[in-house]
C-alpha atoms as an extended CHARMM CRD file, in Angstrom:
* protein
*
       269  EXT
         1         1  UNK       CA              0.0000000000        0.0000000000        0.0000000000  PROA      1               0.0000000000
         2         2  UNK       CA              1.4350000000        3.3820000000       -1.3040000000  PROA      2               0.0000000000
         3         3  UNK       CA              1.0820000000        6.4440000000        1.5520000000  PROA      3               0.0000000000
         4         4  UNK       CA              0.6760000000        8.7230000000       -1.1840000000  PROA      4               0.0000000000
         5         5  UNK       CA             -1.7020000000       10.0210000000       -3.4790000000  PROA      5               0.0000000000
         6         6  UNK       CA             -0.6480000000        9.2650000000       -7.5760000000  PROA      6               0.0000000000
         7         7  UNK       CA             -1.3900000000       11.8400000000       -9.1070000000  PROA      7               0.0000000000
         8         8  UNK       CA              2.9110000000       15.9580000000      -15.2170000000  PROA      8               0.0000000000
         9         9  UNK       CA              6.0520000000       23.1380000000      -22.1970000000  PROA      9               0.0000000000
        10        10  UNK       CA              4.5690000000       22.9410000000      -25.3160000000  PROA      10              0.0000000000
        11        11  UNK       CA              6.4310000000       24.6340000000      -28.5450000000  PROA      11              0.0000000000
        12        12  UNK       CA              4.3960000000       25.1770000000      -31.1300000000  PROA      12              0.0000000000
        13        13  UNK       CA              6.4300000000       25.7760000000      -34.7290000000  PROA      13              0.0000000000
        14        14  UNK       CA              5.2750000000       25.8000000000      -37.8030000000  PROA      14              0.0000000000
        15        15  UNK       CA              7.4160000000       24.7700000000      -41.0450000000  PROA      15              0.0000000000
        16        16  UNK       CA              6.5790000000       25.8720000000      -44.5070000000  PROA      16              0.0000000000
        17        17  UNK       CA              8.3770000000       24.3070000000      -47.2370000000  PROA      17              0.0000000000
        18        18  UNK       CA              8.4420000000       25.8230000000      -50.1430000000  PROA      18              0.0000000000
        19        19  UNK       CA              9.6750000000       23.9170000000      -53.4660000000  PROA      19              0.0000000000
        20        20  UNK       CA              8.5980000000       24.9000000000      -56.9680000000  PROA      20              0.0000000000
        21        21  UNK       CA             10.6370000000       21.8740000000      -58.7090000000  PROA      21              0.0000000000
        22        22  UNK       CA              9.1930000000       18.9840000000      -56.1080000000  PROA      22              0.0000000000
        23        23  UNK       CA              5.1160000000       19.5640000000      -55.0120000000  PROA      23              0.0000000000
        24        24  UNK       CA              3.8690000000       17.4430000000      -52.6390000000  PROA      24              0.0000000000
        25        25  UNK       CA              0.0860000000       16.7030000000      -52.6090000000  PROA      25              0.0000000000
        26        26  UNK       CA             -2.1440000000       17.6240000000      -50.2880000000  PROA      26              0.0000000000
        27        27  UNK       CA             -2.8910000000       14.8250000000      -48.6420000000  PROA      27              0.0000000000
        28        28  UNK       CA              0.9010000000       13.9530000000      -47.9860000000  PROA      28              0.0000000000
        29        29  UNK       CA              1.1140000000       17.7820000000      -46.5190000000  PROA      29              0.0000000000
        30        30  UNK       CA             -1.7890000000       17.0220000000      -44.2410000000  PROA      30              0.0000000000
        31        31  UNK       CA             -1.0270000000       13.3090000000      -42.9640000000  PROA      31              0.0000000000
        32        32  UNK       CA             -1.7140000000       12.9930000000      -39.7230000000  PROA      32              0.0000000000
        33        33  UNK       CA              1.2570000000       11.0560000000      -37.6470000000  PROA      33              0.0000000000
        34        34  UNK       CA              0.3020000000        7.5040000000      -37.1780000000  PROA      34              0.0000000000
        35        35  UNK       CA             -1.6020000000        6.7150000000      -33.6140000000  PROA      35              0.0000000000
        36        36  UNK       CA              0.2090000000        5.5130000000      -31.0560000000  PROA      36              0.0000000000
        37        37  UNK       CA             -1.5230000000        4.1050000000      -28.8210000000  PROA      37              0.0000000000
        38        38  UNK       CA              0.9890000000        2.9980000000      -25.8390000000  PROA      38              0.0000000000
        39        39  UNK       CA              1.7230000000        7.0110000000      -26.3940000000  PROA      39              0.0000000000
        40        40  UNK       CA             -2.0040000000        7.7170000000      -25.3120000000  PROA      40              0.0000000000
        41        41  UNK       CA             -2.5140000000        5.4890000000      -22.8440000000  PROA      41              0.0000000000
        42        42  UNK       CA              0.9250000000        6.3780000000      -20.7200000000  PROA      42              0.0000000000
        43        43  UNK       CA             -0.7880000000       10.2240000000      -20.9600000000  PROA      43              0.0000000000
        44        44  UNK       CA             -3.9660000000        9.0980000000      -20.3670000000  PROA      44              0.0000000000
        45        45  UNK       CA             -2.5260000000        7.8910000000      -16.7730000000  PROA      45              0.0000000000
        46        46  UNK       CA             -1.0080000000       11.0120000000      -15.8150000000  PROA      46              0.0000000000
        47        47  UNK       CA             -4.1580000000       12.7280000000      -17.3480000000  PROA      47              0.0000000000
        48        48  UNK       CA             -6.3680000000       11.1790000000      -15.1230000000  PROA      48              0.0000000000
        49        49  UNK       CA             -4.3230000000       11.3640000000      -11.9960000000  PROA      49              0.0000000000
        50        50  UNK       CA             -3.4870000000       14.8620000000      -12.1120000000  PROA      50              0.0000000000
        51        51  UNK       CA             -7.1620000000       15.7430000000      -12.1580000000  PROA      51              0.0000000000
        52        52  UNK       CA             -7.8870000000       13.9960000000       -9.0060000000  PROA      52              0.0000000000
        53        53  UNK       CA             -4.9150000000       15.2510000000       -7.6030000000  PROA      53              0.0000000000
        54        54  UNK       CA             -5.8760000000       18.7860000000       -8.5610000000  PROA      54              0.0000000000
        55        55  UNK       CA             -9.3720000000       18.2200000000       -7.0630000000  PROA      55              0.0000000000
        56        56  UNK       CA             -8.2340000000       17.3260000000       -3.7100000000  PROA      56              0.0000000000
        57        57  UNK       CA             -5.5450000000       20.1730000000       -3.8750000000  PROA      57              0.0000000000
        58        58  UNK       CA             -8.6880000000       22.8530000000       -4.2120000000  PROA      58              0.0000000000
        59        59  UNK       CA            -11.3670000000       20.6880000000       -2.5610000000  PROA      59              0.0000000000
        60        60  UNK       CA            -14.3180000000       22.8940000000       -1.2520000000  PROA      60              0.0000000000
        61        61  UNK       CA            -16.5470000000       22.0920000000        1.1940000000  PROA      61              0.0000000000
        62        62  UNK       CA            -20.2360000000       23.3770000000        2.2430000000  PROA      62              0.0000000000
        63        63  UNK       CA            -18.1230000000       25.8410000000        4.8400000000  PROA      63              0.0000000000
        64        64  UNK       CA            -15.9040000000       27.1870000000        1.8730000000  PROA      64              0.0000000000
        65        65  UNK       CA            -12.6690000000       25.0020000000        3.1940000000  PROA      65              0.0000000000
        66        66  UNK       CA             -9.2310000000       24.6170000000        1.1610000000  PROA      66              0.0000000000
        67        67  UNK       CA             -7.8700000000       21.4130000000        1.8260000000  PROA      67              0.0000000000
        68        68  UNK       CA             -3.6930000000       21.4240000000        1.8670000000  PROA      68              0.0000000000
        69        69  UNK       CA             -1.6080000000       18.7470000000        0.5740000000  PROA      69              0.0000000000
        70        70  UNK       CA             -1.5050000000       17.0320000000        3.6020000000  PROA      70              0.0000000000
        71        71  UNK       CA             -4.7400000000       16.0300000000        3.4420000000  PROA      71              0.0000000000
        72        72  UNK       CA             -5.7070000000       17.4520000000        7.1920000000  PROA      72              0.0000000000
        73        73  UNK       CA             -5.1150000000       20.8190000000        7.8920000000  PROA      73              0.0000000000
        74        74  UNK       CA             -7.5950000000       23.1310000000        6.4700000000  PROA      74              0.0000000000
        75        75  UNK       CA             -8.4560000000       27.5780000000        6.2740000000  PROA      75              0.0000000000
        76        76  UNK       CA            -10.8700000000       29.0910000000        5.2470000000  PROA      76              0.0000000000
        77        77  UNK       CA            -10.9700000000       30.9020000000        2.2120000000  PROA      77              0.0000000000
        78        78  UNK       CA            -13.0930000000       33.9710000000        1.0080000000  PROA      78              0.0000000000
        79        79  UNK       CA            -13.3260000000       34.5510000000        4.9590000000  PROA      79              0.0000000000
        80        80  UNK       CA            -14.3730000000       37.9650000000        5.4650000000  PROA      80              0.0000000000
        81        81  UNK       CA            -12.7530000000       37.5630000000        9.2310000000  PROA      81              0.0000000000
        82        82  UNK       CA             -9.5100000000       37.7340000000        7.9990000000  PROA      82              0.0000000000
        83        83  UNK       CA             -7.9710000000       40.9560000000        6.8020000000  PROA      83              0.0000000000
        84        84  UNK       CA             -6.2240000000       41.4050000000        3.1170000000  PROA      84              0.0000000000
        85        85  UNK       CA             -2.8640000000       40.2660000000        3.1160000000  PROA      85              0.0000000000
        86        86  UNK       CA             -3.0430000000       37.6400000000        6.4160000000  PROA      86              0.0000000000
        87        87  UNK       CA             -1.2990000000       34.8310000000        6.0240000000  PROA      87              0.0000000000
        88        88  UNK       CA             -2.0450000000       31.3820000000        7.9190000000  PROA      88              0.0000000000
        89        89  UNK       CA              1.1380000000       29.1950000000        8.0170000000  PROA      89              0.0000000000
        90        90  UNK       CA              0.9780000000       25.6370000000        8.9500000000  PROA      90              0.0000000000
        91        91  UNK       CA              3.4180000000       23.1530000000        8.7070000000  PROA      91              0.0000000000
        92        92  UNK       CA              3.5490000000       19.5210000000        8.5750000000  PROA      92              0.0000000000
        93        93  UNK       CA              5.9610000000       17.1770000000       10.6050000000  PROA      93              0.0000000000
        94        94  UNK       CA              4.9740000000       13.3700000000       11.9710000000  PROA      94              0.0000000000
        95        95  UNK       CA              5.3300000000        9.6370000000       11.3540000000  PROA      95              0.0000000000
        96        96  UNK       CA              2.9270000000        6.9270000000       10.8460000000  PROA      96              0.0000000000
        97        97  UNK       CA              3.3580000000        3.1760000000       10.6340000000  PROA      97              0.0000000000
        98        98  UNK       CA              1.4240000000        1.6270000000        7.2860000000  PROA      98              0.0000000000
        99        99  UNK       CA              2.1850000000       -2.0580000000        7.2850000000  PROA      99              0.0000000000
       100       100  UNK       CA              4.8650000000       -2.1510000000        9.4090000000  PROA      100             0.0000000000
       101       101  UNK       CA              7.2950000000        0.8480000000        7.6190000000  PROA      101             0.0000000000
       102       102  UNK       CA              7.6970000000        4.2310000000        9.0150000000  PROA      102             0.0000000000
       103       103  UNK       CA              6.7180000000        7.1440000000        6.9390000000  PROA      103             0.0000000000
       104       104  UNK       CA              8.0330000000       10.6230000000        7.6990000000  PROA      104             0.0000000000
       105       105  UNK       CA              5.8740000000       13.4290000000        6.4490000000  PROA      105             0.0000000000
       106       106  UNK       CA              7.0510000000       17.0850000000        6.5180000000  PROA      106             0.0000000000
       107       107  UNK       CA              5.4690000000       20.2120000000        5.0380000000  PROA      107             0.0000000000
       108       108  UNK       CA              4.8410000000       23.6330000000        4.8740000000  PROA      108             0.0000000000
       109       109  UNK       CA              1.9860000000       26.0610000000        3.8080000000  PROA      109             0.0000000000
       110       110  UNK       CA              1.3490000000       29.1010000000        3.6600000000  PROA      110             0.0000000000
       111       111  UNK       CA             -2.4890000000       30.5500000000        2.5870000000  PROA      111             0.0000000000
       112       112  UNK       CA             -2.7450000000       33.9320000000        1.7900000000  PROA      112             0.0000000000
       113       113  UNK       CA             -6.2960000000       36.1140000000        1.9760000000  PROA      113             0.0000000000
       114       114  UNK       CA             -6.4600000000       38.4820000000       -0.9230000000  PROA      114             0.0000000000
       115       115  UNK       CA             -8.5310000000       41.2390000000       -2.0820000000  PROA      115             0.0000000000
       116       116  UNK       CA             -7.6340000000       41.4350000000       -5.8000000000  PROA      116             0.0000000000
       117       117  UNK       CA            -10.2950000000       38.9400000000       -7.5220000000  PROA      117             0.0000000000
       118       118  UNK       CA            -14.2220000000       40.2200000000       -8.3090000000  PROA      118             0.0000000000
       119       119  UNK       CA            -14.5210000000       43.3330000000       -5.9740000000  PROA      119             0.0000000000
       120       120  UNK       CA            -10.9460000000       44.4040000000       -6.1010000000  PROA      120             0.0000000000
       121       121  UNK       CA            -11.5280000000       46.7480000000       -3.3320000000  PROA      121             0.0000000000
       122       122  UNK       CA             -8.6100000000       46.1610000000       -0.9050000000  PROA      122             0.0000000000
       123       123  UNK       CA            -10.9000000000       45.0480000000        1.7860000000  PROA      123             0.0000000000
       124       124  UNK       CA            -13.5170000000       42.5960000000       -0.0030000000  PROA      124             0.0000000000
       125       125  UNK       CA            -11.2810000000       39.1050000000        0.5280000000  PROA      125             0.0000000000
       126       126  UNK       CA            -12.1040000000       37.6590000000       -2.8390000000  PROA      126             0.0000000000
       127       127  UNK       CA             -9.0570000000       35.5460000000       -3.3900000000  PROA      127             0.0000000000
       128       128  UNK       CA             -6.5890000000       33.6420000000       -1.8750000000  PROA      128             0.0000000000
       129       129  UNK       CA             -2.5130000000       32.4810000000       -2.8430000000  PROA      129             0.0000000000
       130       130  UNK       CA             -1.5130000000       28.7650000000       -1.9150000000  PROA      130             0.0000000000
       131       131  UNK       CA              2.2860000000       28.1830000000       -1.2880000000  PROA      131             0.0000000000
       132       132  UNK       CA              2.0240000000       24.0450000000       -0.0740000000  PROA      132             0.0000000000
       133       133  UNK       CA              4.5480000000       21.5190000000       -0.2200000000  PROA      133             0.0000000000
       134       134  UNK       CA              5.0910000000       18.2100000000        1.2350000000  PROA      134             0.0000000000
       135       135  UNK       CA              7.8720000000       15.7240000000        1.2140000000  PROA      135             0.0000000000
       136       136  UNK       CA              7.1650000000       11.7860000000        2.2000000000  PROA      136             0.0000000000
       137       137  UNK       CA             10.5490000000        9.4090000000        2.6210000000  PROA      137             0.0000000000
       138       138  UNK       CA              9.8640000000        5.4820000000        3.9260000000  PROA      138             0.0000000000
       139       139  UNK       CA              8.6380000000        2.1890000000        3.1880000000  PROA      139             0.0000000000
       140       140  UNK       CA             11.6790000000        0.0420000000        5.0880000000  PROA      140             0.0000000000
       141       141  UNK       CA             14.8930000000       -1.2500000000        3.3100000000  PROA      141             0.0000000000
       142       142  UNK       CA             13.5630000000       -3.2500000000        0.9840000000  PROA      142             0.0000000000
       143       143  UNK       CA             10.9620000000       -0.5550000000       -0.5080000000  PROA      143             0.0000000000
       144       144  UNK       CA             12.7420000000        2.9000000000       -0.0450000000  PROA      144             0.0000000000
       145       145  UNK       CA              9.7470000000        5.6070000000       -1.8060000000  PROA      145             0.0000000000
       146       146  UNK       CA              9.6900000000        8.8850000000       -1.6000000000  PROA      146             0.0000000000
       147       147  UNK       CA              7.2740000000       11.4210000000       -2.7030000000  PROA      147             0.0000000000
       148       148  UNK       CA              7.7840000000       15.3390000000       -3.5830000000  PROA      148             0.0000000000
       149       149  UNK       CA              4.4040000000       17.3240000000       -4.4930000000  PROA      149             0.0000000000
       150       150  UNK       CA              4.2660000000       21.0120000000       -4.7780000000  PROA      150             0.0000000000
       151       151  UNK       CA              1.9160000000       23.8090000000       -5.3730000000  PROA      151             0.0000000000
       152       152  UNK       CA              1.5710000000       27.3120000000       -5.7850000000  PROA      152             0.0000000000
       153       153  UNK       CA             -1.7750000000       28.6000000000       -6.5170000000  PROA      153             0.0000000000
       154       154  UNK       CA             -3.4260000000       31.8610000000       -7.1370000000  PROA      154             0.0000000000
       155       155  UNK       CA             -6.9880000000       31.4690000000       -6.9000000000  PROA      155             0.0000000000
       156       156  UNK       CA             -9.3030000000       34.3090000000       -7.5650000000  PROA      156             0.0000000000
       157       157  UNK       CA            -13.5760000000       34.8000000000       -7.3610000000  PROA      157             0.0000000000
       158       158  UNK       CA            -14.7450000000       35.5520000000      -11.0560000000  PROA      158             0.0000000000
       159       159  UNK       CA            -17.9870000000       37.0310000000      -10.2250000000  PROA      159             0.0000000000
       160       160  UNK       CA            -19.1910000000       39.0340000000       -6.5170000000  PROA      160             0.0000000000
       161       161  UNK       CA            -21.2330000000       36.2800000000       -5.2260000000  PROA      161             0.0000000000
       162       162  UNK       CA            -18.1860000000       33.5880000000       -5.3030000000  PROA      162             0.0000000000
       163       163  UNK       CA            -19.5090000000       30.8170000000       -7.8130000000  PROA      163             0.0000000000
       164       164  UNK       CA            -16.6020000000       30.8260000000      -10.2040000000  PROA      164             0.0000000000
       165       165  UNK       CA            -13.0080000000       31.2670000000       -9.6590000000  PROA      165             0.0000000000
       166       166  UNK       CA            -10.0040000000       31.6160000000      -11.7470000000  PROA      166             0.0000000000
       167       167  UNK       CA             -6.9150000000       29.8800000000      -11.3110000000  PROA      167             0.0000000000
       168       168  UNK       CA             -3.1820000000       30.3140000000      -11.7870000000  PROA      168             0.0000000000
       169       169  UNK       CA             -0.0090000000       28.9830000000      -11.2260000000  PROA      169             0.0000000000
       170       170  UNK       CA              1.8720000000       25.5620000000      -11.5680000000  PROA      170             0.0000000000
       171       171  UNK       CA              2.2170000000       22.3430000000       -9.6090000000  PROA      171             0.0000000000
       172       172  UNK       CA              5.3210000000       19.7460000000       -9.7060000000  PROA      172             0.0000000000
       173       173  UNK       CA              5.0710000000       15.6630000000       -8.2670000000  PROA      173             0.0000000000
       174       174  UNK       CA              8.1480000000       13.4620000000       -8.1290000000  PROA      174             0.0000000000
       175       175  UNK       CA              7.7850000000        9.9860000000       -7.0490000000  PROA      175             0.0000000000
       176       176  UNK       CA             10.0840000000        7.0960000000       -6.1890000000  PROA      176             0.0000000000
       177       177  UNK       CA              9.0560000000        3.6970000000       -5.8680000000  PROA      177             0.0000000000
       178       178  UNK       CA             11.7260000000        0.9800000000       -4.8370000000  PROA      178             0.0000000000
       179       179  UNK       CA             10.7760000000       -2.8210000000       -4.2290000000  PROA      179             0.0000000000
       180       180  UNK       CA             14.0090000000       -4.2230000000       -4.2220000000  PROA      180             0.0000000000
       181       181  UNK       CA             12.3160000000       -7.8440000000       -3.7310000000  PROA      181             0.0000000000
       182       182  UNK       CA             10.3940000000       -7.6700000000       -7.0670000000  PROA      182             0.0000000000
       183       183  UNK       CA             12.8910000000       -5.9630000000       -8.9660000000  PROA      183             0.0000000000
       184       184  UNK       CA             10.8960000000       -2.6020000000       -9.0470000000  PROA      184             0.0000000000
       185       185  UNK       CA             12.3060000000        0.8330000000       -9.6580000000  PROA      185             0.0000000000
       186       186  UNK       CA              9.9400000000        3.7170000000      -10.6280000000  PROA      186             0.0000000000
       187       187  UNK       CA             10.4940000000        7.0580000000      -10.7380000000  PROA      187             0.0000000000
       188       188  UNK       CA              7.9920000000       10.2920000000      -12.0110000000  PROA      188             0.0000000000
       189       189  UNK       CA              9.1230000000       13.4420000000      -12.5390000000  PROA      189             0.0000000000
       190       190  UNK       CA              5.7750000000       15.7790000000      -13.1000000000  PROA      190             0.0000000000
       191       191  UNK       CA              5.4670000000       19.7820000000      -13.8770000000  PROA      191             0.0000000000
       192       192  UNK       CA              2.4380000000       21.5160000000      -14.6310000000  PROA      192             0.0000000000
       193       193  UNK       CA              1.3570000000       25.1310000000      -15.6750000000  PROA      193             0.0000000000
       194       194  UNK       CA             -1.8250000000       26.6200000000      -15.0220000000  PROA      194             0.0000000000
       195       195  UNK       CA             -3.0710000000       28.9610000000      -18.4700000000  PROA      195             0.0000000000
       196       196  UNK       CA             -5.7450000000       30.8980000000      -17.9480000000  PROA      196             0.0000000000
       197       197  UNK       CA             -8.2730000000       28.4950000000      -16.3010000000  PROA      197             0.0000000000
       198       198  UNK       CA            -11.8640000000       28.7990000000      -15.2070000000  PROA      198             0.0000000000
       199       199  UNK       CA            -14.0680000000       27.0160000000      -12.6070000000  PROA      199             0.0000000000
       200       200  UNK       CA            -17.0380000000       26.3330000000      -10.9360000000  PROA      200             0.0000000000
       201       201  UNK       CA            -17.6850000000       26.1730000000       -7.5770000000  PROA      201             0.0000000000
       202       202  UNK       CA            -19.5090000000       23.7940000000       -5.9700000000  PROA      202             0.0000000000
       203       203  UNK       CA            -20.1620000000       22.0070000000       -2.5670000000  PROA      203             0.0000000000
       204       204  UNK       CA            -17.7210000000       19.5840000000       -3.1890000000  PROA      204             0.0000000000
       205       205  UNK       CA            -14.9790000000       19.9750000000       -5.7830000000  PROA      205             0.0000000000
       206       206  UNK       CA            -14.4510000000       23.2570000000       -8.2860000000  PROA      206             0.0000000000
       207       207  UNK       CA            -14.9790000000       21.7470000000      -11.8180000000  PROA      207             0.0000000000
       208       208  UNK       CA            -13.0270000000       23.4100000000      -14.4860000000  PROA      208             0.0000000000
       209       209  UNK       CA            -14.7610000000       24.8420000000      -17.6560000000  PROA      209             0.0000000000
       210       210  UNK       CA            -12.3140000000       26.6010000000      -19.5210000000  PROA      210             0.0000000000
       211       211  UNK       CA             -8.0980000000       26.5350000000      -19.7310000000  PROA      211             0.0000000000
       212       212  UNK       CA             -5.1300000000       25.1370000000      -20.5680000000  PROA      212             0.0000000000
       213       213  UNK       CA             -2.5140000000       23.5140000000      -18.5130000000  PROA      213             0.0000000000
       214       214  UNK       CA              0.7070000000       22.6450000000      -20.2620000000  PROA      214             0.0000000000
       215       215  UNK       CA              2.8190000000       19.4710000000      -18.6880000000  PROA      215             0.0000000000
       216       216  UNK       CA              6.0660000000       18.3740000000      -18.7890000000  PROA      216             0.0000000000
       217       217  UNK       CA              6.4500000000       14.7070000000      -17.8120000000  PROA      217             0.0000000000
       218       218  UNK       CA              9.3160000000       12.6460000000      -17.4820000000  PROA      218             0.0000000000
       219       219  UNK       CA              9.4540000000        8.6580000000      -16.0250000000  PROA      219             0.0000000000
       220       220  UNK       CA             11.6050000000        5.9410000000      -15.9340000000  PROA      220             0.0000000000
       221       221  UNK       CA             10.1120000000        2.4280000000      -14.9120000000  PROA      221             0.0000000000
       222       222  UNK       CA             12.0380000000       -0.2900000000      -14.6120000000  PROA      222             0.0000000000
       223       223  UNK       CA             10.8440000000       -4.2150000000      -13.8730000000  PROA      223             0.0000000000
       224       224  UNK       CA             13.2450000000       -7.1580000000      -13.7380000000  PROA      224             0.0000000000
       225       225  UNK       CA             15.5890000000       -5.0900000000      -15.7230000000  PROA      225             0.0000000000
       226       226  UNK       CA             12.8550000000       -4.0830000000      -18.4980000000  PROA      226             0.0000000000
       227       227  UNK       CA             12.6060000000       -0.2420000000      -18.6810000000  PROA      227             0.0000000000
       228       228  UNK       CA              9.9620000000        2.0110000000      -19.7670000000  PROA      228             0.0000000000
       229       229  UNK       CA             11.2050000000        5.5050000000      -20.1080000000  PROA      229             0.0000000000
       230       230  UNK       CA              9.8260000000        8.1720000000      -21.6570000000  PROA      230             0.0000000000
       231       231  UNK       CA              8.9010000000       11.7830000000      -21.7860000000  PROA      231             0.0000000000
       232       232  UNK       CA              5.5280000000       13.6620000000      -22.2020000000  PROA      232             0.0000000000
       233       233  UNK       CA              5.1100000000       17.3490000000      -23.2510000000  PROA      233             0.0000000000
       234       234  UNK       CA              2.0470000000       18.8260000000      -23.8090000000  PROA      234             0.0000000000
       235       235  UNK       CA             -1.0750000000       20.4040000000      -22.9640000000  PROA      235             0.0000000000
       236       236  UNK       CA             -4.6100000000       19.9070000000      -21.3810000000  PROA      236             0.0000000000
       237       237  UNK       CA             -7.3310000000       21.9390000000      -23.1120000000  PROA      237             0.0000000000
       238       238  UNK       CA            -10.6550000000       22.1080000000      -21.4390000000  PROA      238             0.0000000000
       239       239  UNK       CA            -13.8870000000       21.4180000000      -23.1040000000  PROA      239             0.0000000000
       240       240  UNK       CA            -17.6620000000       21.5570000000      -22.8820000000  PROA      240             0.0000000000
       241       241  UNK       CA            -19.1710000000       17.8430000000      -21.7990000000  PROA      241             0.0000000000
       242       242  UNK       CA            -16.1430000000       16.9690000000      -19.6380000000  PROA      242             0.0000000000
       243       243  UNK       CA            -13.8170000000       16.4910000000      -22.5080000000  PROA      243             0.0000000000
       244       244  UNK       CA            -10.3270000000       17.2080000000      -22.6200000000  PROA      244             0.0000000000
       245       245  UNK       CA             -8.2150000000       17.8080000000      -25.6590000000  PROA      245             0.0000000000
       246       246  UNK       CA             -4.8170000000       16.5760000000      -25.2450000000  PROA      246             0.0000000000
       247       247  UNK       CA             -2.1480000000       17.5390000000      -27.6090000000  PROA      247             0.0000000000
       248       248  UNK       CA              1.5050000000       15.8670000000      -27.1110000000  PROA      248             0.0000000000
       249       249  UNK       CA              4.4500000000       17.3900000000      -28.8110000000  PROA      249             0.0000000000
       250       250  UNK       CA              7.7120000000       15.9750000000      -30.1700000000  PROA      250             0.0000000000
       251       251  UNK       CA             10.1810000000       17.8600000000      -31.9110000000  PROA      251             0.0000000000
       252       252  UNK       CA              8.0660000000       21.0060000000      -31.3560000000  PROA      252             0.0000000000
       253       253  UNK       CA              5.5700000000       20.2330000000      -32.9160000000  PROA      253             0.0000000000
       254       254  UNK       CA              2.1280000000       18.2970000000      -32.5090000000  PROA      254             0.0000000000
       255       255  UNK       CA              2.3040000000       14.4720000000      -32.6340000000  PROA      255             0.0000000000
       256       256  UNK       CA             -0.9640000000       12.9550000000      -30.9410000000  PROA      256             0.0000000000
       257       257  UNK       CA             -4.1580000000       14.6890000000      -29.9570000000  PROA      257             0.0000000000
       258       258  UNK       CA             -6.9060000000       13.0500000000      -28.7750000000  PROA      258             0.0000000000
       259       259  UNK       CA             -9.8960000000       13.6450000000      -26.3240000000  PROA      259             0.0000000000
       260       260  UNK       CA            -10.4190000000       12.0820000000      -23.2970000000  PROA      260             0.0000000000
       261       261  UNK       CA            -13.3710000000       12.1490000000      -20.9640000000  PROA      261             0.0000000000
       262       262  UNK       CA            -12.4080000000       13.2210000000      -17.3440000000  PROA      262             0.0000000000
       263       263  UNK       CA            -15.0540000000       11.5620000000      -15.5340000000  PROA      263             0.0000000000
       264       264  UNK       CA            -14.9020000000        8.2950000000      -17.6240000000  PROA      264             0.0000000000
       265       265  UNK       CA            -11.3850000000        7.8490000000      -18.7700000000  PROA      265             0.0000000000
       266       266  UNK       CA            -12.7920000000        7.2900000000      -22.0280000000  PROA      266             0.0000000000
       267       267  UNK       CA            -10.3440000000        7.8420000000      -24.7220000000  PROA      267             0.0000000000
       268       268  UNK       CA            -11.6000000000        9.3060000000      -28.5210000000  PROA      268             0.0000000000
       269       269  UNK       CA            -10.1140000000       10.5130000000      -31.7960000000  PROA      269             0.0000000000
């Protein structure tokens, strides 16, 4: 049992070649790189995972709560009680035992109430900033794992009566998962940037509408010797209907898109 949740730039050029002695036809110009599907399903994992992940990061409840990466401590946000600018720092430092291994967890975040998002008013707190970071190193000598996740969020209302937010910022995950007995070595390198993105509010998680988060993924998973290694770069475009457009990129330039439902997992072309 893993103590940690699993939850990953694009350059876009364009190349026109221009040859009066050799034409190519147009339907060698517009072939479409052939699909590869071990490709989409090694995004579609990191797809999926970062959205839970993300959910959890910005989880609201019925009394307006932001949950922190360590899953426990909680502030308020769009909290009228606290003054523009105020800053709650709480930081994160115990064990626990999960199947016998020791776990160290150790943290830090910082939330800040701001007054820059619908009113703008310097005294309406109508947005918040969310500096949070936690570490996790155990799992006993024969499974060493440790797990990095980081986030920096600025969150800000969209409208005056707090239904819709806007979000920016980036988030990074590293993972390493050792099982020396089964010949297991995994490790996840994850980065993710936040492009002007828009969500709803609910009484449970914000759903995103709009946006674009770009992703630069890197992993290296080894089994009795066998590797699979690889890198993913590219971005997350939301749609209407719970659809996400996902474009990868090699070279620079766009080598798989395909659309995959966030709620099903459900991959189309």
């Amino acid at each position: 049992m893993k103590p940690y949740l699993k939850i990953a730039l694009p350059l876009l050029a364009f190349v026109v070649l221009l040859n009066a002695s050799c034409k190519k036809s147009d339907a060698a110009l517009n072939k479409k790189p052939a699909i590869d599907t071990a490709l989409m399903a090694k995004s579609r994992e990191f797809v999926m995972n970062f959205n839970k992940s993300f959910q959890k990061s910005l989880t609201n409840t019925p009394e307006n709560n932001s949950k922190t990466s360590n899953g426990v401590n909680t502030v308020s946000v769009f909290d009228a009680q606290n003054p523009c600018g105020s800053s709650v720092v709480k930081k994160t430092n115990y064990t626990n035992v999960i199947n016998g291994d020791i776990y160290s967890y150790v943290g830090n975040s910082v939330f800040t109430y701001l007054c820059n998002g619908a009113f703008n008013n310097g005294y309406n707190v109508d947005a918040y900033a969310l500096k949070d970071t936690l570490s996790v190193y155990g799992g006993g000598p024969e499974s060493p794992n440790t797990e990095y996740t980081a986030f920096n969020y600025v969150v800000k209302a969209a409208d005056t009566l707090y239904q819709t937010i806007t979000i920016s910022g980036s988030q990074a995950h590293k993972t390493t998962n050792i099982q020396i007995g089964f010949g297991i070595n995994e490790k996840t390198e994850e980065y993710y940037k936040w492009q002007n993105v828009f969500a709803k509010r609910t009484d449970k998680n914000p759903v995103i509408v709009s946006g674009t988060i770009d992703f630069n993924i890197s992993y290296a998973n080894y089994f009795m010797g066998k590797g699979d290694v690889g890198d993913l770069i590219g971005t997350m475009e939301y749609l209407p209907n719970d659809l996400i457009r996902v474009s990868i990129y090699k070279s620079g330039t766009v080598n798989q898109v395909y659309y995959i439902n966030r709620t099903t997992g459900k991959i189309t072309q």
